[in-house]
N, C-alpha and C positions, 0 to 999 in steps of 0.2 A: 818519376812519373811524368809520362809528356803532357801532363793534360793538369790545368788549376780551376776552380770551379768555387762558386760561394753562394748564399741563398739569401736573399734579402728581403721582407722581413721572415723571421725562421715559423712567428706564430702569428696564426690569422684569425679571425672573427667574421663568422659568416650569418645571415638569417635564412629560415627555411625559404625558397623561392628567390635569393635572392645573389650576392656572387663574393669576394674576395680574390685578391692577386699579390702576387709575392713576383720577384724577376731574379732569375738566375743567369750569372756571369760565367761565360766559359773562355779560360787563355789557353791556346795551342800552343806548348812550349816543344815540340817535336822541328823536326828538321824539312817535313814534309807539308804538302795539302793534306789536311784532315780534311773531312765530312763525318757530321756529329748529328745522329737522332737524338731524341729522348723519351722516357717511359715513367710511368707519376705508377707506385707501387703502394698498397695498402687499403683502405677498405673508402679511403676519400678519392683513389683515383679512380672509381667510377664518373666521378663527376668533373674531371680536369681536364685542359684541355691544354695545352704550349701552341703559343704563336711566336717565332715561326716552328713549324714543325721539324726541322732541321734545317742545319747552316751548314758549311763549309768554311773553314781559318786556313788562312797563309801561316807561315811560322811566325809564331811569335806575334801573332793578333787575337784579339778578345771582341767577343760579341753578346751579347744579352739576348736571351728569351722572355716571356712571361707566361707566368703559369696561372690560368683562373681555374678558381671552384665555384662551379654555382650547382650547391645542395638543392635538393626537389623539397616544393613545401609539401610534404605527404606525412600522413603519420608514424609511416613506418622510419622517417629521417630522424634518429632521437637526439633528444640534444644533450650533445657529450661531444670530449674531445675525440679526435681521431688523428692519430701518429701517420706520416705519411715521407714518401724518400721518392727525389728526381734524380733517374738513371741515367747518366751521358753517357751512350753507347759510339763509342769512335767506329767508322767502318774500315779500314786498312787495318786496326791494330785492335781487334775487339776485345782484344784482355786488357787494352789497358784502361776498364773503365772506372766512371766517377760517383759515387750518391750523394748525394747532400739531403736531410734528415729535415721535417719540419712538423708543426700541428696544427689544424685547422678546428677550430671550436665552433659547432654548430650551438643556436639560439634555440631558446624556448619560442613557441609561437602556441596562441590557442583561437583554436576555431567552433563553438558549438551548437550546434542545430538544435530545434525540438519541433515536433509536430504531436497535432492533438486526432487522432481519429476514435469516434468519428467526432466531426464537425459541430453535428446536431445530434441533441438522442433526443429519444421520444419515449412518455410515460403518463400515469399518473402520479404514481408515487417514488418513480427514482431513474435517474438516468446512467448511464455506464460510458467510460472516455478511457481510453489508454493513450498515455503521453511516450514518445519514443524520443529520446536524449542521443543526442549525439558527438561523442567527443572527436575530431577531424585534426586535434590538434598533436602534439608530437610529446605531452606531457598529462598526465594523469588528473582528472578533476574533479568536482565534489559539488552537485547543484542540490541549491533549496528549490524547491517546488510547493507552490502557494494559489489559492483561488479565491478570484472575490467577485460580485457582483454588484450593478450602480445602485440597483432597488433595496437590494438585501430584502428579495424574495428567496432567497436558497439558502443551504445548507452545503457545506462538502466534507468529505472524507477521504483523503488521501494518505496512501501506503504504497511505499515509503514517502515521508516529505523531504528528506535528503539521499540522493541518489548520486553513487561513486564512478565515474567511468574510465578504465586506463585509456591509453593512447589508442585509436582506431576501433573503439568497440560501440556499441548500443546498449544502453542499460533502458528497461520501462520503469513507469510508474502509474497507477489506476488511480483516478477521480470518481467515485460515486457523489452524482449531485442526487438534492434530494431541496421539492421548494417546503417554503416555511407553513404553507395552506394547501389543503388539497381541495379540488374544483368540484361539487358532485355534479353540476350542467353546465354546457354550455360550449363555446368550441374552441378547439387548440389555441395556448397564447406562447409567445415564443418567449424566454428568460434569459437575455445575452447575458454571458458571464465572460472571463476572461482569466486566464491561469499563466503563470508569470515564471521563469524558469531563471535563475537567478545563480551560474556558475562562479561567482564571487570577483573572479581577476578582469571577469571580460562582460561586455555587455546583454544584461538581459532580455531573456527572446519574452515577445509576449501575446499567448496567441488566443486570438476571438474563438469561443465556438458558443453553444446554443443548446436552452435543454426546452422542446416541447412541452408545452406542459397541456397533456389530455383531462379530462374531463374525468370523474369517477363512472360515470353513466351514461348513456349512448343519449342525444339529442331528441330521440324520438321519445323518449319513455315516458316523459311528462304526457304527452298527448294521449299516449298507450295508455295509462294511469287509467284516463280522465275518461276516457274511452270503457276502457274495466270496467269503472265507479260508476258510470252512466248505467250499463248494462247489469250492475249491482242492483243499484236501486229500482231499476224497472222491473227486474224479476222479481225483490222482495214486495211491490205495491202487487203485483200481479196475483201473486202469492196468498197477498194479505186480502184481495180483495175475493178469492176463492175459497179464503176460509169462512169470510161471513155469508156465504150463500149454500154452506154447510146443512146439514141435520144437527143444531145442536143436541138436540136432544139424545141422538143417536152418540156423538161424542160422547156426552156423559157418562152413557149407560154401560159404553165398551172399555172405558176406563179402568185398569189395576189399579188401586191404589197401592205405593210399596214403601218398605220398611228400613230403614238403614240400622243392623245389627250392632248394640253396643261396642265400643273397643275393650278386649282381652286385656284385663291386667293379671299379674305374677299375686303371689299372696304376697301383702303387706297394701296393696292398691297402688302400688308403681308399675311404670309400664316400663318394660327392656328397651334401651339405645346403644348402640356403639357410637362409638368415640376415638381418636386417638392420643396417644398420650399415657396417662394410668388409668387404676381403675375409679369408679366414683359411684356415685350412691342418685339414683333417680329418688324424683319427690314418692315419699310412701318408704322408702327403704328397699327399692330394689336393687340389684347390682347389676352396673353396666359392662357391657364386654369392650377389650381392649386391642385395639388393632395398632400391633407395634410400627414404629415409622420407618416406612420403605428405604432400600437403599437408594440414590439419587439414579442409576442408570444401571439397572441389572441387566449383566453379560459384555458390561463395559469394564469390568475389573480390573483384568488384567491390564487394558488397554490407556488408563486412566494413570497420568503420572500425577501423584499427588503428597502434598506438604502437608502435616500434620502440627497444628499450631494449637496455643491456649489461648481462647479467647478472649477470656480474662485478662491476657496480658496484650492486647492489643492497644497500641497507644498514637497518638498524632504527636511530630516533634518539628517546631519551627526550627528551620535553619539559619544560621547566621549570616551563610553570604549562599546563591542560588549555585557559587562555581568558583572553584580555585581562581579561574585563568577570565571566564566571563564576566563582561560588567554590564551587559544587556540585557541577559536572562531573567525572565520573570522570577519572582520567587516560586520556592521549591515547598512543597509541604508534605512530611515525608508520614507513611505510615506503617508502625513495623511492629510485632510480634516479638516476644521475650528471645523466643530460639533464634532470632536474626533470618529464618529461612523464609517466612513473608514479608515481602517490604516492595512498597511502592509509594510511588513520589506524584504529588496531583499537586495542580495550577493555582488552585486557592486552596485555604484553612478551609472552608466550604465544603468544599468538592474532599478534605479528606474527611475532615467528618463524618460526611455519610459515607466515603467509604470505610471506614470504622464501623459506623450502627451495621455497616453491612454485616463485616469481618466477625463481629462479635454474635453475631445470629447461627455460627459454623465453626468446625474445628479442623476442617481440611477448604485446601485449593487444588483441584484438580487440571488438568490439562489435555489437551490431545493435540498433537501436534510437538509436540515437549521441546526435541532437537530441531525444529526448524526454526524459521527467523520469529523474532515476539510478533510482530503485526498480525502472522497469518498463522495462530493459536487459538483453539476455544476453550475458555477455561468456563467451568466449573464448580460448583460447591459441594460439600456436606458437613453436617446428613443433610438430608431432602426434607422438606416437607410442605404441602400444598399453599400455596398464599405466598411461601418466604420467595426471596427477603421482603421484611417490611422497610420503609424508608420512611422521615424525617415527613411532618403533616405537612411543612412549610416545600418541601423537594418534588419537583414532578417527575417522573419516571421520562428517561429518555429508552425508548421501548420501539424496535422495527417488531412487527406482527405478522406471521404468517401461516399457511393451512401446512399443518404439520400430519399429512397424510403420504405413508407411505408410497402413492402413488404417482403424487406430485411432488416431492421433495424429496429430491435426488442430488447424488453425485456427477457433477459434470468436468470434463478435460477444459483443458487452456486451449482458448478460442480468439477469433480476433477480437475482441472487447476486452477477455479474462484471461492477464498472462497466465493467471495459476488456476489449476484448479479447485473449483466452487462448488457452493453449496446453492443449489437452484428450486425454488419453489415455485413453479408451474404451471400452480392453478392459474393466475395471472397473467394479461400480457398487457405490455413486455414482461420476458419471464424477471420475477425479482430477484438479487446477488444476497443470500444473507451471509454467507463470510466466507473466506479465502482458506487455503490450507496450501502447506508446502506441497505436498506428494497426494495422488489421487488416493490412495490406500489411509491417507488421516482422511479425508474429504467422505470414504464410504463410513469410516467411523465416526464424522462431525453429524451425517446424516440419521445415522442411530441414535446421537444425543440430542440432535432438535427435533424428531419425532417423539422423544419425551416430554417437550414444552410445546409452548404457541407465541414465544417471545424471545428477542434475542432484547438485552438493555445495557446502558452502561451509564455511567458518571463522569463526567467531563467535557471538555469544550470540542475536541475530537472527538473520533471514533477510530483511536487506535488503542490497543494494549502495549505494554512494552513495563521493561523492569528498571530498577536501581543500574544494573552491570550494561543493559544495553542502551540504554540514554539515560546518562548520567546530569544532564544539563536542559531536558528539556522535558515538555509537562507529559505525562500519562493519563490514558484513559483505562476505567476497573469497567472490565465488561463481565456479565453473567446471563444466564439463559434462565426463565422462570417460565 
C-alpha cells in the first residue's frame, strides 16, 4: 500500500459544549505527488472538523492533520461512547485508501430549570402553584420539591414531592398553599413563601412566589351590619310604640285562645322512634323501627375498587430501621391488617394510631382511581354510617369543607394551574381544588362520591395518600371523606 497513516490518541474524552483532538500521521510511500483529503465517518463526525483540510506529500514524506470534536451541550448529545474512523482519501489513486478507527466519550453534564406559575395566588382559604422542572441536561434526573415559609403562616401540599425527569423533557408538580388562620375582615395581606427544587447532583433552584391572603368577607359588611341593625331596632321601637296606642281592649276580646293536643302514644304509653342499628324497646315498651345502615355510595359499586379486611385484626407495628439502604429517613410506623392487603406506613406511632381507631370502625377501603398514580386516588370506607369515623378526644380532625351540591361541584380538565384533572367546588371564589384524579372519567366519578359528604379529611403531616409498594421509605398520609 503507498499510503502509512496512525492516529494518536485512539480514545478521547469530551464535555458537552466543549472540544477534544487527536492528530493523524499520513507518509506517502508511492513514487508520485499525492494529494490527500479526509472524512471523520460515524455518528461523532457530525461534530469534527481536520485542519488542514487536505495536504499534498512528495514521495516518501509525512505530514500531520488534527482532528477536533466539539459535541453540542444539548440534551439530545447523550453521554456515551461513540466509535468513530478518519478516511485518507488519495486523489490520483482513490482505491488506495486509509481508516484509522478511534472513540470519543462524551461527559455527563446536568442543567435544571424550575419555574413557579403563577407567581402570586390569591384566596381565602387556598392558593393553587404549578411548578415546571426542567431537565436541559444530557442524563436523566430525580428532584425533591419542598415549601416553606419565614412566618409559618401556611400550610402546603405538594404532589408529587419527588419528580423524575429523562434527558430533554418537562415533568410538573402542583403546590396547594393553604395559611394556618383564616381572615373574616379586613384587606388582602400578601404570605411570601418560597419552594426549593432540589435535583440532588446539581445546585438547587429556589423560587419566591406569594399567596394573597383575602379576607372571608368583603370590607363593607361590617358597616352594612350596622346599618341593617340600625334599621332593626328603629322599626322594632316604631313598632312597639304603635302597639301601646292600640284598643287594648279590643285586643283582648278578638283573642283565640288555643290548645296544643296531647302527643299519641302506642298502647303500653311509649312513643314510636326510629333508629338505626337494631331494634330496641322505647320507655312504656314500645318497639322501635330499624333503619338498616346505608351503603357508603349507592351507584358507585361497580365503580369502587375495594379491600375487604378484619378489623379486628388491624394492628400498628414499630419498625426496626425506617429503610434497608436510608439512614435519614424518619421512622416509619406501619399499620397493617391480618390479610396483608391493608397496610400503610405513617410519620409518627401518633398518626398510626388513629389511623387504626379509624380502620377498625370498617371492614373495607375503597378506591377510585385504583390504577392511576397513589396521590391522585379518593379512597373511601365501609360500611357507611353518619357521624363515622370517630377519632381519638385528644386528635383534631384535619378536614377541607365544602358545598357538596351538585351544582357547584363539578368535574374539571387540566388547566393552567391543574395539571390533572380536578375536583372543583364553585360556590367559591377562587374556585377551591378538593382533589386530583388521574383521568377525567375518575374525576366525574370522584364528583358522585363527594356529593355524598361535606368533608374531605386525613391524618398526617401532608396531604398525600400513597401505599407500602409506592413509597417505601417515606411518610404517608390516610385520607377519607365523611
Amino acid at each position: 500500500m503507498p499510503l502509512i497513516t496512525s492516529l494518536e490518541p485512539g480514545s478521547l474524552e469530551a464535555d458537552p459544549g466543549g472540544q477534544a483532538s487527536c492528530t493523524l500521521s499520513v507518509r506517502n510511500t508511492s513514487t508520485i505527488v499525492e494529494r490527500y483529503g479526509f472524512a471523520v465517518l460515524g455518528p461523532a463526525g457530525a461534530w469534527a472538523s481536520v485542519d488542514p483540510g487536505a495536504i499534498s506529500l512528495l514521495p516518501d514524506a509525512e505530514r500531520t492533520v488534527t482532528v477536533t470534536f466539539r459535541p453540542p451541550r444539548a440534551a439530545a448529545t447523550t453521554a456515551t461512547s461513540y466509535p468513530f474512523a478518519v478516511k485518507v482519501l488519495p486523489t490520483d489513486h482513490p482505491d488506495d485508501t486509509a481508516v484509522e478507527e478511534g472513540e470519543l466519550t462524551v461527559r455527563a453534564f446536568s442543567e435544571v430549570t424550575a419555574a413557579c406559575t403563577p407567581r402570586t395566588s390569591r384566596g381565602a382559604r387556598a392558593g393553587h402553584h404549578v411548578i415546571r422542572v426542567s431537565n436541559r441536561g444530557n442524563t436523566p434526573v430525580e428532584a425533591a420539591i419542598s415549601a416553606s415559609d419565614p412566618d409559618e403562616l401556611l400550610t402546603f401540599r405538594i404532589r408529587p414531592v419527588r419528580v423524575r425527569a429523562s434527558a430533554g423533557s418537562e415533568v410538573r408538580a402542583r403546590v396547594d398553599v393553604k395559611p394556618r388562620r383564616t381572615k373574616t375582615f379586613g384587606v388582602a395581606e400578601p404570605r411570601p413563601f418560597q419552594i426549593r427544587v432540589d435535583p440532588g447532583g446539581s445546585t438547587p433552584s429556589v423560587l419566591d412566589a406569594s399567596f394573597l391572603q383575602r379576607a372571608l368577607l368583603p370590607r363593607w359588611l361590617p358597616r352594612a351590619a350596622a346599618v341593617v341593625a340600625l334599621a332593626v331596632v328603629g322599626t322594632l321601637l316604631y313598632a312597639n310604640h304603635k302597639a301601646k296606642v292600640s284598643n287594648v281592649a279590643k285586643v283582648v276580646s278578638t283573642t283565640i285562645p288555643t290548645t296544643v293536643p296531647p302527643p299519641t302514644t302506642k298502647p303500653g304509653g311509649g312513643a314510636t322512634t326510629t333508629t338505626k342499628g337494631g331494634p330496641t324497646t322505647a320507655p312504656g315498651g314500645a318497639t322501635t323501627t330499624t333503619t338498616p345502615g346505608a351503603a357508603i355510595e349507592p351507584g358507585l359499586t361497580g365503580a369502587l375498587a375495594c379491600t375487604t379486611y378484619d378489623p379486628g385484626s388491624v394492628n400498628v407495628v414499630v419498625p426496626a430501621t425506617s429503610s434497608a439502604t436510608s439512614t435519614t429517613a424518619v421512622p416509619l410506623f406501619q399499620v397493617t391488617a391480618a390479610n396483608g392487603q391493608v397496610s400503610f406506613r405513617m410519620a409518627s406511632d401518633a398518626d398510626a394510631e388513629v389511623v387504626k381507631s379509624i380502620l377498625t370502625q370498617y371492614n373495607q377501603v375503597c378506591y377510585i382511581g385504583n390504577g392511576g398514580p397513589p396521590e391522585l386516588r379518593a379512597m373511601t370506607l365501609e360500611p357507611f354510617e353518619a357521624g363515622l369515623p370517630d377519632l381519638p378526644a385528644t386528635v383534631h380532625a384535619k378536614c377541607d369543607n365544602y358545598t357538596n351540591s351538585p351544582k357547584t361541584l363539578i368535574a374539571e380538565p387540566p388547566d393552567a394551574t391543574h395539571p390533572d384533572p380536578w375536583l372543583a367546588d364553585t360556590s367559591v371564589k377562587p374556585v377551591f381544588s378538593i382533589q386530583s384524579f388521574d383521568n377525567f372519567a375518575d374525576a366525574l366519578l370522584g364528583a358522585k362520591l363527594a356529593q355524598a359528604h361535606t368533608q374531605r379529611c386525613w391524618v398526617g403531616t401532608n396531604a398525600k395518600f400513597s401505599t407500602l409498594a409506592d413509597n417505601p421509605d417515606g411518610s404517608s398520609v390516610f385520607e377519607y371523606w365523611k
